[in-house]
DRENDREN-140769 format. One record per residue (C-alpha): residue number from 0; y, z, x. Coordinates in nm, 3 decimals. Each point is the difference from the previous one (the first is absolute). Example, Ala and Ser with C-alpha at 12.3 -4.5 7.8 and 13.67 -1.06 7.14 Angstrom:
REM residues 2
(0; (-0.450; 0.780; 1.230))
(1; (0.344; -0.066; 0.137))
***
This chain:
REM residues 247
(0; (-0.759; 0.118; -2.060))
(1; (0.226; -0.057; 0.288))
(2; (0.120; -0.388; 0.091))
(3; (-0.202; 0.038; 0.310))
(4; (-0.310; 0.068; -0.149))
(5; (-0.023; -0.355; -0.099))
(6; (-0.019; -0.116; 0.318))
(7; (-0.163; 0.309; 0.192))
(8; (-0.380; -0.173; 0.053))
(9; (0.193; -0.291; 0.171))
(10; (0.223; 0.242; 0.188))
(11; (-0.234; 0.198; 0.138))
(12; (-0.265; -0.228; 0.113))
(13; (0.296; -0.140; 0.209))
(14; (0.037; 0.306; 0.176))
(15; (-0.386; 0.083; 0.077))
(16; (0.004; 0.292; 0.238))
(17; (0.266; -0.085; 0.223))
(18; (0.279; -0.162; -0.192))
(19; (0.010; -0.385; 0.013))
(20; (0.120; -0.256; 0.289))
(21; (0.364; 0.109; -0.058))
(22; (-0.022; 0.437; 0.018))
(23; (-0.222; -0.077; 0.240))
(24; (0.233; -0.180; 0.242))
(25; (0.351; 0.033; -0.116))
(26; (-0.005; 0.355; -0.231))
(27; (-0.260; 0.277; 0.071))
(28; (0.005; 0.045; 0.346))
(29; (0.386; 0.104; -0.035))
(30; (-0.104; 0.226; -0.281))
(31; (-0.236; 0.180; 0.264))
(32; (0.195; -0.027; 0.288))
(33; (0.263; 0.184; -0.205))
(34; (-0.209; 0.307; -0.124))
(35; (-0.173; 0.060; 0.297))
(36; (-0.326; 0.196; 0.055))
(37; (-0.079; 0.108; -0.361))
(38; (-0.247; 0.209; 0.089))
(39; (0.067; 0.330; -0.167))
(40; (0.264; -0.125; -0.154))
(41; (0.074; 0.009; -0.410))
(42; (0.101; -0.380; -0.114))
(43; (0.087; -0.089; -0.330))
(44; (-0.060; -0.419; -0.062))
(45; (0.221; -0.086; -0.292))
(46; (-0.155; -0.351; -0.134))
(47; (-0.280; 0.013; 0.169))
(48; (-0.186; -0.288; -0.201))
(49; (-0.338; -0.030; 0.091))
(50; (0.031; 0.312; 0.290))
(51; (-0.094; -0.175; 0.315))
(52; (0.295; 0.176; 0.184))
(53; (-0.077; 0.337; -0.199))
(54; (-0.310; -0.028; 0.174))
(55; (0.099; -0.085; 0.348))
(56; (0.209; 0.283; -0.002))
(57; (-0.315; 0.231; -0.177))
(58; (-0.224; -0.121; 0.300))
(59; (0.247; 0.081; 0.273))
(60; (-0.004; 0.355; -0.139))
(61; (0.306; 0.027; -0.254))
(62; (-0.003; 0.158; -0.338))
(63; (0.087; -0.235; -0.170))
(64; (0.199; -0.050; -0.392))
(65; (-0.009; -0.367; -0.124))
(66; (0.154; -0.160; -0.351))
(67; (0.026; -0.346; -0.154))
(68; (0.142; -0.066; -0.345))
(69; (-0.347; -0.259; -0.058))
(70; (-0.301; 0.272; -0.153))
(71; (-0.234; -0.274; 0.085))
(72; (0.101; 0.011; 0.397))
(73; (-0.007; 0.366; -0.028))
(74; (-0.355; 0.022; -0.096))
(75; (-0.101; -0.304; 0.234))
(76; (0.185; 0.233; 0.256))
(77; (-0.213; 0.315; -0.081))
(78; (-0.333; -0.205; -0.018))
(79; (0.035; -0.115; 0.407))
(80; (0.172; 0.371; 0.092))
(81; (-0.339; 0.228; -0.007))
(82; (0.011; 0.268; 0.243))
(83; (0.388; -0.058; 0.088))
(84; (0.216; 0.239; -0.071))
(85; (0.221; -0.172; -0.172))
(86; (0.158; 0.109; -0.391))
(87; (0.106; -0.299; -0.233))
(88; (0.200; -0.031; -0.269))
(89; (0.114; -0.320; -0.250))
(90; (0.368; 0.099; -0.006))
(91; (0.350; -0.188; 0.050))
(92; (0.154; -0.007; 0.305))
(93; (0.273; 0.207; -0.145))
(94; (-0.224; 0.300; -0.132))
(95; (-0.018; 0.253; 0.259))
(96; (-0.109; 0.249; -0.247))
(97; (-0.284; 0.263; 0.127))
(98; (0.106; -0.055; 0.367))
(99; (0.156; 0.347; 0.213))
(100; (0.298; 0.020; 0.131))
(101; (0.019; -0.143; 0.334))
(102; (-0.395; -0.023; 0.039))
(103; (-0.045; -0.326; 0.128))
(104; (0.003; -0.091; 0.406))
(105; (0.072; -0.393; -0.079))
(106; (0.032; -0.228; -0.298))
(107; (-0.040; -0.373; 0.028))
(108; (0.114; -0.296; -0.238))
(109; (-0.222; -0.294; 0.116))
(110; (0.119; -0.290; -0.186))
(111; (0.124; 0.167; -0.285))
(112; (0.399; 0.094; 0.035))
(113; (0.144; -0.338; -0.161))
(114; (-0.222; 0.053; -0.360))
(115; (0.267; 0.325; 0.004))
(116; (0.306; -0.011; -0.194))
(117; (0.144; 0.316; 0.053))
(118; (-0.016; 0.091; 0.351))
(119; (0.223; 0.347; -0.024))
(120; (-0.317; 0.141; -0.224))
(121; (-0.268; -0.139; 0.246))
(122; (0.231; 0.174; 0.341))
(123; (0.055; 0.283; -0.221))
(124; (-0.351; 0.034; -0.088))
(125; (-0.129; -0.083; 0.377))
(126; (0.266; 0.249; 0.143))
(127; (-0.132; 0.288; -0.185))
(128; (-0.413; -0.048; 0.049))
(129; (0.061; -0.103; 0.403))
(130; (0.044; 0.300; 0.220))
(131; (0.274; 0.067; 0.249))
(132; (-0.019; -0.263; 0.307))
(133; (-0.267; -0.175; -0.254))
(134; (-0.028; -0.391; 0.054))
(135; (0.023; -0.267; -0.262))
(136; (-0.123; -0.350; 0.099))
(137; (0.075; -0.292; -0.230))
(138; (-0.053; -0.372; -0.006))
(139; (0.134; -0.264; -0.221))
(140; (0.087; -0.395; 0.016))
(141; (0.265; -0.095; 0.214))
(142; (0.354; 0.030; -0.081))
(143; (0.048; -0.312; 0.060))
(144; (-0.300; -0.107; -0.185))
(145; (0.033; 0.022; -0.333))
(146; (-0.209; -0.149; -0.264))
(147; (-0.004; -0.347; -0.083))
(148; (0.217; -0.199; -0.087))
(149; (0.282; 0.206; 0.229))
(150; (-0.140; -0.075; 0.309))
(151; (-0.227; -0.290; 0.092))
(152; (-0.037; -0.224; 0.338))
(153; (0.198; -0.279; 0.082))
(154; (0.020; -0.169; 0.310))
(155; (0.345; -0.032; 0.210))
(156; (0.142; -0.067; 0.299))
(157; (0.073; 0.185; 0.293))
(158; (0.160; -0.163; 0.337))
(159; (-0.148; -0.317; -0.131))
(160; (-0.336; 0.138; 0.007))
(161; (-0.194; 0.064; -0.422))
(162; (-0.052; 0.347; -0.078))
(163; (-0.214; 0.251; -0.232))
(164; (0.275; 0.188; -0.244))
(165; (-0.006; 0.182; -0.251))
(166; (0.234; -0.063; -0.274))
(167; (0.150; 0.364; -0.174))
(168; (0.245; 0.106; -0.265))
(169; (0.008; 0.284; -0.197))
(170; (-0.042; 0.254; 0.248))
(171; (0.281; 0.191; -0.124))
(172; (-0.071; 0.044; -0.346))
(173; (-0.191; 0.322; -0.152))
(174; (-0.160; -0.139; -0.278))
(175; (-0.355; -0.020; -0.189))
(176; (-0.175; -0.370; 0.062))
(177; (-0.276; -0.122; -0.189))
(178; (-0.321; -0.098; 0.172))
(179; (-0.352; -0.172; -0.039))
(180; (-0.265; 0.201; 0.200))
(181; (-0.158; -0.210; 0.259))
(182; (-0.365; 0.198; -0.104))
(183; (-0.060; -0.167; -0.257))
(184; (0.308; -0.287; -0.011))
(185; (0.102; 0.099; -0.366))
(186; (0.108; 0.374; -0.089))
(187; (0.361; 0.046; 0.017))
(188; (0.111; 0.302; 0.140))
(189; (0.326; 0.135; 0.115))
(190; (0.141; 0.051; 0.389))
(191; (0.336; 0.183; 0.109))
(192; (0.210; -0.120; 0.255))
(193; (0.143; 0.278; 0.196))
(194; (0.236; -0.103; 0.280))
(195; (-0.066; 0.207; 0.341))
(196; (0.302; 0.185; -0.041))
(197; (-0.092; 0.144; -0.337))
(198; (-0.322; 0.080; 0.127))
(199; (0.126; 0.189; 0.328))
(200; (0.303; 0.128; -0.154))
(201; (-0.204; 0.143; -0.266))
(202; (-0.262; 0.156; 0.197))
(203; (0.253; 0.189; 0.232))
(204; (0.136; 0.137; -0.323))
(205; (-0.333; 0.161; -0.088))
(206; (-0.035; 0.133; 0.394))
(207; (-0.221; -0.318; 0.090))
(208; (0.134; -0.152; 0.325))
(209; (-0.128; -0.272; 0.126))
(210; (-0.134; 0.016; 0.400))
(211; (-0.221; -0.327; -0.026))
(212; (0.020; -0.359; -0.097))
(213; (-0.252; -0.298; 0.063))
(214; (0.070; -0.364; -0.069))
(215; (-0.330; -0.194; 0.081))
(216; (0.034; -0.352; 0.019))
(217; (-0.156; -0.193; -0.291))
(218; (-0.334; -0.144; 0.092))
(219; (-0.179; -0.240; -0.253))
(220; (0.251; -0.083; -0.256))
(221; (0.103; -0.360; 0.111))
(222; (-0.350; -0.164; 0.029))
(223; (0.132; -0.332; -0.163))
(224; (0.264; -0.047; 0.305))
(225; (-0.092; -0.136; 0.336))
(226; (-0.090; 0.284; 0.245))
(227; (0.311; -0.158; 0.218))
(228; (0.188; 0.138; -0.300))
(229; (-0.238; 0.337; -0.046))
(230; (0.114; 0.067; 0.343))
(231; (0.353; -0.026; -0.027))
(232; (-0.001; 0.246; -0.291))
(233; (0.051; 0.361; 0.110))
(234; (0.037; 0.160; -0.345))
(235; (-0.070; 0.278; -0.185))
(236; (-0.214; 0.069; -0.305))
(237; (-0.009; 0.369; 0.010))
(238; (0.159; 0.261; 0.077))
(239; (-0.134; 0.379; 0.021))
(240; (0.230; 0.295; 0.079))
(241; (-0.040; 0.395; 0.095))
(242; (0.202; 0.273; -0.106))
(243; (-0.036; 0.373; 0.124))
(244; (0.174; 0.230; -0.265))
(245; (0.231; 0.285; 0.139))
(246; (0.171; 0.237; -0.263))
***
């Protein structure tokens, strides 16, 4: 059983149709923006959890591929796809097995690229499946929003006036950090920490070069502040990127 199959139910009711609050605001409508039209398009969604962008994709007119490690998500996935034309599979993100070369118009990574540990497989993997001028659109948390405890808020001063920050450090390091899910509040699980110039420099190796970038302020994560303070923020939470490969 994969880790996220303990927490899938929890996961997916979140997301509903649409994604939650967050894709909805801050995430999905870069992930869109960046593939374009998909009608008659071939898209391949790798983590697709419960398939609610699979599907928006399906009902736009896409063929569409989707994957997710969880079996349970998978099969929730299939049950609310009838009549899309859309083929899933319970594989890791690494497994490109089955796919032609180059058959693939777009692949997307919604929320998915910091569980990955070994990013020259994935870009590897992505590089061959994606066709020539082919798009892949990824999203991820903030560089500068890492998990806690390496970045929190704290209040500080600027020409004599309190501010929102956010308090980072770690940015630099490449390493594997151990998590608790916040589906269910107790299964620990673990997240990678990939620097943006790993994650650039790596894609270009693998032909991937990146043509889009979208830093969305945060909205909703200081409730307990005064919204003086909300105000003042202007930061980040996510981040999602495009990259168009050319051999």
């Amino acid at each position: 059983m994969a880790i996220y199959d303990k927490f899938a139910k929890q996961y997916s009711d979140s997301m509903s149709e649409e994604g939650d609050y967050f894709h909805q605001t801050q995430i999905d409508p870069y992930i869109y923006e960046i593939v374009g039209n998909p009608k008659g398009k071939v898209i391949y969604d790798i983590g697709c959890g419960n398939g609610y962008m699979a599907r928006h994709f399906a009902k736009l007119g896409a063929k569409v591929y989707a994957s997710d490690a969880s079996a349970w998500l998978i099969e929730h996935a299939r049950e609310k796809s009838t009549g899309l034309d859309i083929t899933y599979s319970v594989r890791d993100a690494l497994n490109f097995d089955g796919f032609e070369k180059s058959m693939f118009d777009a692949v997307v990574m919604n929320m998915v690229i910091h569980y990955i540990k070994d990013l020259d497989k994935l870009f590897a993997g992505i590089e061959g499946v994606l066709k020539e001028g082919g798009i892949f659109a990824f999203s991820t948390n903030h560089f500068f929003r890492p998990d806690y405890p390496r970045s929190e808020w704290v209040v500080g001063k600027v020409d004599y006036k309190d501010i929102l920050f956010i308090k980072v450090t770690g940015y630099l390091k490449k390493e594997k950090r151990i998590v608790t899910s916040g589906w269910d509040n107790k299964t620990k699980m673990a997240l990678y920490n990939h620097p943006l110039n790993e994650l650039v420099n790596t894609m270009s190796k693998h032909s991937l070069y990146t043509f889009k970038v979208e830093e969305p302020e945060s909205v909703g994560f200081a409730k307990s502040y005064s919204e003086e303070l909300q105000k003042s923020q202007n930061i980040h939470t996510f981040i999602t990127m495009g990259a168009r490969k050319f051999s």
